[in-house]
C-alpha positions in Angstrom: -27.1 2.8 -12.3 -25.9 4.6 -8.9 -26.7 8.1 -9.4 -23.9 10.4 -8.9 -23.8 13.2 -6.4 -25.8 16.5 -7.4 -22.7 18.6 -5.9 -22.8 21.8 -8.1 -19.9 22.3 -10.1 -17.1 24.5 -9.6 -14.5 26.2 -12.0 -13.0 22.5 -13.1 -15.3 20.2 -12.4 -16.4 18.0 -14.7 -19.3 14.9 -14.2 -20.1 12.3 -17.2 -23.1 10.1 -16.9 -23.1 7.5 -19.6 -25.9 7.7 -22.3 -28.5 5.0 -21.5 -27.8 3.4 -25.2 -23.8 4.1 -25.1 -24.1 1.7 -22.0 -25.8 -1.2 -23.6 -23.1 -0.7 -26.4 -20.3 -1.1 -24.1 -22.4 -4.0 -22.2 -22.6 -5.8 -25.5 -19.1 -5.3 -26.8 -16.2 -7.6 -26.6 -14.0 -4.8 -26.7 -15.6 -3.5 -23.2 -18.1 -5.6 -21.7 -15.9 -6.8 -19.3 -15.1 -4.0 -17.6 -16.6 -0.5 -18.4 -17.9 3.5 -17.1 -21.3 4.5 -16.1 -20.3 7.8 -14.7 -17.3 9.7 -14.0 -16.1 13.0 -13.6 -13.6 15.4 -11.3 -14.6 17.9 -8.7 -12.1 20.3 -7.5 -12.1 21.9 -3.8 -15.4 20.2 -3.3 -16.8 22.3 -0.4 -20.0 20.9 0.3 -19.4 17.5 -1.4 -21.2 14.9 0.2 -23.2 11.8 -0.3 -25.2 9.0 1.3 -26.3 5.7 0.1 -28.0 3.1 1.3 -28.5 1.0 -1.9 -26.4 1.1 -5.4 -25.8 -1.4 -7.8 -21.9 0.1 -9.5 -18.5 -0.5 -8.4 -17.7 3.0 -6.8 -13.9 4.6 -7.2 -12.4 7.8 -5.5 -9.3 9.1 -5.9 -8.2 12.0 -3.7 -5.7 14.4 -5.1 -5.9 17.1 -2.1 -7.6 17.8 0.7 -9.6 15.8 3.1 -13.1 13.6 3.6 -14.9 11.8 5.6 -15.7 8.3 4.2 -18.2 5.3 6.4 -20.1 2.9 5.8 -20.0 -1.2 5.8 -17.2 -3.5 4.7 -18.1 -6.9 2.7 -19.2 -9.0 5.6 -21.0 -6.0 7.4 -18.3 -4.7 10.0 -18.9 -0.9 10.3 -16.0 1.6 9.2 -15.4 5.1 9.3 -12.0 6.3 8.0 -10.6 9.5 7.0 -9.6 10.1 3.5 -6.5 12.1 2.1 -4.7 13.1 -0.5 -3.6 9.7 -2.2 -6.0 7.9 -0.7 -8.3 5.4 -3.1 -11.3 4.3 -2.2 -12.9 1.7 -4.1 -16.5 0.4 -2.8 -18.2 -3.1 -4.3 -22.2 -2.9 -5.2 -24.8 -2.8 -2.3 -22.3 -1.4 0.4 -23.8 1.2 2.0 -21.8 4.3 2.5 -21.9 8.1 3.4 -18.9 10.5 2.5 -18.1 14.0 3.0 -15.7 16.6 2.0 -14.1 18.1 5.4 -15.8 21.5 5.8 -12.2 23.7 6.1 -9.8 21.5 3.8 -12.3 20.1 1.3 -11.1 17.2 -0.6 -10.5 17.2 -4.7 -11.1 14.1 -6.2 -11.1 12.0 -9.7 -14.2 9.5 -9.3 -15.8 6.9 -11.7 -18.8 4.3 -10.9 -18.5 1.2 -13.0 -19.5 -2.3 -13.8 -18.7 -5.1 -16.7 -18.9 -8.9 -16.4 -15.4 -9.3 -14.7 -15.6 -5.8 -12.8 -15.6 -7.6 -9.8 -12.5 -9.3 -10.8 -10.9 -6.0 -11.0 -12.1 -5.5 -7.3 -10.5 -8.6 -6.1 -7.3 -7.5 -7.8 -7.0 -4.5 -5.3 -9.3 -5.1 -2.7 -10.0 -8.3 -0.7 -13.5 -9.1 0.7 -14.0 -8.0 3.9 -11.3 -5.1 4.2 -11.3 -1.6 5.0 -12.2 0.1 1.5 -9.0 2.3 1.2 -5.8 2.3 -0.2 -3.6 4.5 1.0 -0.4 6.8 -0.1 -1.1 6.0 -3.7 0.4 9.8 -4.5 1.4 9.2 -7.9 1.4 11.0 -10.8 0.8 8.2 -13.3 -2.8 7.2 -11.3 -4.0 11.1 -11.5 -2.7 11.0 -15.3 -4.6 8.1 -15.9 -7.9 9.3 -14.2 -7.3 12.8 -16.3 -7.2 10.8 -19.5 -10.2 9.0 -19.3 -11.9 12.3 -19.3 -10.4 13.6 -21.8 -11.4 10.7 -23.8 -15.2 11.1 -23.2 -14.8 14.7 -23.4 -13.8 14.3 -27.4 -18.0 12.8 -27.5 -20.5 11.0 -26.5 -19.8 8.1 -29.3 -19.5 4.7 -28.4 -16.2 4.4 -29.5 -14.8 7.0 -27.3 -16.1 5.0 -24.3 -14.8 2.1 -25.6 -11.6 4.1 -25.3 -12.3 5.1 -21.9 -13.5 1.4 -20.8 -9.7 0.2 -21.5 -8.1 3.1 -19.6 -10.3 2.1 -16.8 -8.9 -0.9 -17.2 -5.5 0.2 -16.7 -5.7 2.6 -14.3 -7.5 -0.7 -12.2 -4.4 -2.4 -12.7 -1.7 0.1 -12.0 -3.8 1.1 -8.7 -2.5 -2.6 -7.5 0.7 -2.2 -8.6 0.9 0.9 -6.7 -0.4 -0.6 -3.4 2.5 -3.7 -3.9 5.0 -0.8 -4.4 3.7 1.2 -1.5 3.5 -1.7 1.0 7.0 -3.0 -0.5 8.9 0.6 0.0 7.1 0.8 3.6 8.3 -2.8 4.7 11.7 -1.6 3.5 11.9 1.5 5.8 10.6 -0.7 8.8 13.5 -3.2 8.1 15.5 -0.3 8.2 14.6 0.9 11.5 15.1 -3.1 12.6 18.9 -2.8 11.2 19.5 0.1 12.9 18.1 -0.7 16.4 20.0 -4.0 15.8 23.2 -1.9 15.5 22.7 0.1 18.1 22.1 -3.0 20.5 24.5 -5.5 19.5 25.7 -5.2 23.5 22.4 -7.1 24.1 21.0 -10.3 23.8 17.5 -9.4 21.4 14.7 -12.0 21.3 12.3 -12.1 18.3 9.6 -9.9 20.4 12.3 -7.5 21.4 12.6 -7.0 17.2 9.1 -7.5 16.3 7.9 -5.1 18.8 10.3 -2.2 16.6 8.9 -3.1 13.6 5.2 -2.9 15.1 4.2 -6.5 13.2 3.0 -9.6 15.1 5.7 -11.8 15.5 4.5 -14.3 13.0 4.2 -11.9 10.3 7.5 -9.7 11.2 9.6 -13.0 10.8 8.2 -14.4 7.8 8.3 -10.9 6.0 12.0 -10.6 7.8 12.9 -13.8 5.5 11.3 -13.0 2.6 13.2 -9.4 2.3 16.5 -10.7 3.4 17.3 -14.4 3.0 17.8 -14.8 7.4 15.9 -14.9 10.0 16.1 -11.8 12.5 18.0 -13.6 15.0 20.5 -14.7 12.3 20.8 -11.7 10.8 21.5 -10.1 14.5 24.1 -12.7 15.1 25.8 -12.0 12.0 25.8 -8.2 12.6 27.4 -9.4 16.0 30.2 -10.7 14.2 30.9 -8.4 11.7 31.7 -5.9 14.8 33.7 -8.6 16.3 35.7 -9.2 13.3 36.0 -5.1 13.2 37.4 -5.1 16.9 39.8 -7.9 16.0 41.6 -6.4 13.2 41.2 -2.7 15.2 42.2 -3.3 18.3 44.8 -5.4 20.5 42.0 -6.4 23.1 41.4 -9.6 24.1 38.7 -11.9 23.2 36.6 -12.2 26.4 36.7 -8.4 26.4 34.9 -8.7 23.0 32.5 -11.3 23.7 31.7 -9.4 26.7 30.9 -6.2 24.7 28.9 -7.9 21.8 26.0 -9.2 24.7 27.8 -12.9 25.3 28.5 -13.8 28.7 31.0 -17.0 27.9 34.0 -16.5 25.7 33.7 -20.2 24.6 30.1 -19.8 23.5 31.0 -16.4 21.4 34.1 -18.3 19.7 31.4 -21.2 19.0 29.1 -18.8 17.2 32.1 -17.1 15.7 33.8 -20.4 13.9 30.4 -21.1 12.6 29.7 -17.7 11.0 33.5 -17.2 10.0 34.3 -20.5 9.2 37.6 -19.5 11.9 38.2 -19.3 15.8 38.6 -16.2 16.6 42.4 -16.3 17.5 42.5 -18.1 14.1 40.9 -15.0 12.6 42.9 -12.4 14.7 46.6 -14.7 13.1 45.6 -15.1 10.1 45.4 -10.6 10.2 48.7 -11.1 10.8 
């Protein structure tokens, strides 16, 4: 087993290693084998915390409630790293990386951890992490996650019998699982304020004539990746969805105002009245002279 750190304990702090026998129970059960503690524990305002390995054979997790560290080491694949970790930051680190990690000496982090291992712990891994990437997830401030790390200590705090790890092996479990539901939330809310900022700069541009680098380059995605995630949120393409915003202020200016057509087409970025009512009768399903009438 990967021997915790030797960090002495402050007002709070708590560290569980796993009884030698209690882990060959949980090894051998059904109820836990799969997935199960070796150590865990909590250590508040750890100034001084800090860690270095160079061989360990447990599936590592941090989670960082406040403050700040210093975490490097070697992704899967063997591509150095050296990250900073904050509050709502996990870190989750796969057997036989070898790492270093340190509490910053004027905000020291606080942090839940747990070592563990089980027949399908790497599965659990997998379900957050991919081989080969940087060993952090980030902005996971949640008060579910810290719940859940709080009640697996509790759990083992109740005794050292085999059945209260057992308990604690299935919390693990779930607090695995809601870390990657987390992440998808996280990633999904942040991809939502980017195609917010897209909107709005497409709003505030509908004079020009955007290309799909001119939008990617706002949303700071490859191209690639910022149109198929475009899609995938919205049902268009970027450039659609532009052209359709285009409209929508041209049918505004038609029912508004008494100005003329070219003057529109000129103002929403196209250069050739004839091309603009084009794109308009195939949004609109009208001419615009059609739509302006039919106001009327």
């Amino acid at each position: 087993m990967s021997e915790p750190s030797n960090w002495p304990l402050a007002k709070g702090g708590v560290r569980v290693l796993v009884p030698r026998e209690t882990l060959k129970a949980l090894a051998s059960s059904v109820l836990s084998r799969d997935c199960y503690p070796t150590a865990l524990g909590f250590y508040p305002n750890a100034y001084q915390h800090q860690m270095r390995r160079r061989e360990h054979d447990d599936f590592l997790l941090m989670y960082c409630v406040d403050g700040v560290g210093d975490l490097s080491g070697e992704k899967e694949g063997g591509t150095a790293f050296h990250t900073a970790v904050t509050a709502g930051d996990v870190v989750l680190l796969p057997p036989g990386i070898a790492h270093d990690y340190a509490a910053r000496a004027t905000q020291p982090w606080s942090l839940f951890w747990c070592h563990f291992r089980g027949e399908q712990a790497r599965a659990f891994y997998e379900h957050i992490q991919f081989p080969g990437a940087e060993p952090v997830v980030r902005g996971l401030s949640d008060l579910s996650l810290q719940t859940g790390f709080s009640s697996m200590l509790s759990i083992v705090g109740t005794g050292y019998s085999a059945t209260s790890f057992i308990h604690a092996a299935n919390q693990l479990r779930q607090v695995l699982t809601l870390i990657e539901r987390l992440r998808r939330r996280t990633h999904r809310e942040e991809e939502a304020r980017s195609l917010a900022t897209v909107r709005d700069y497409m709003r505030d541009n509908l004079h020009r004539r955007l290309t799909l680098d001119d939008l990617a380059r706002v949303s700071q995605l490859s191209k690639f990746h910022f149109n198929r995630r475009y899609r995938a949120l919205t049902g268009y393409a970027p450039l659609q969805h532009f052209t359709h915003l285009k409209i929508e202020q041209a049918c505004y200016l038609l029912e508004s105002s008494q100005r003329s057509i070219a003057d529109i087409s000129f103002e929403l970025g196209y250069d050739d009245p004839l091309y603009f009512s084009r794109v308009f009768r195939k949004v609109t399903g009208r001419a615009p002279s059609a739509y302006r009438a039919h106001l009327l």
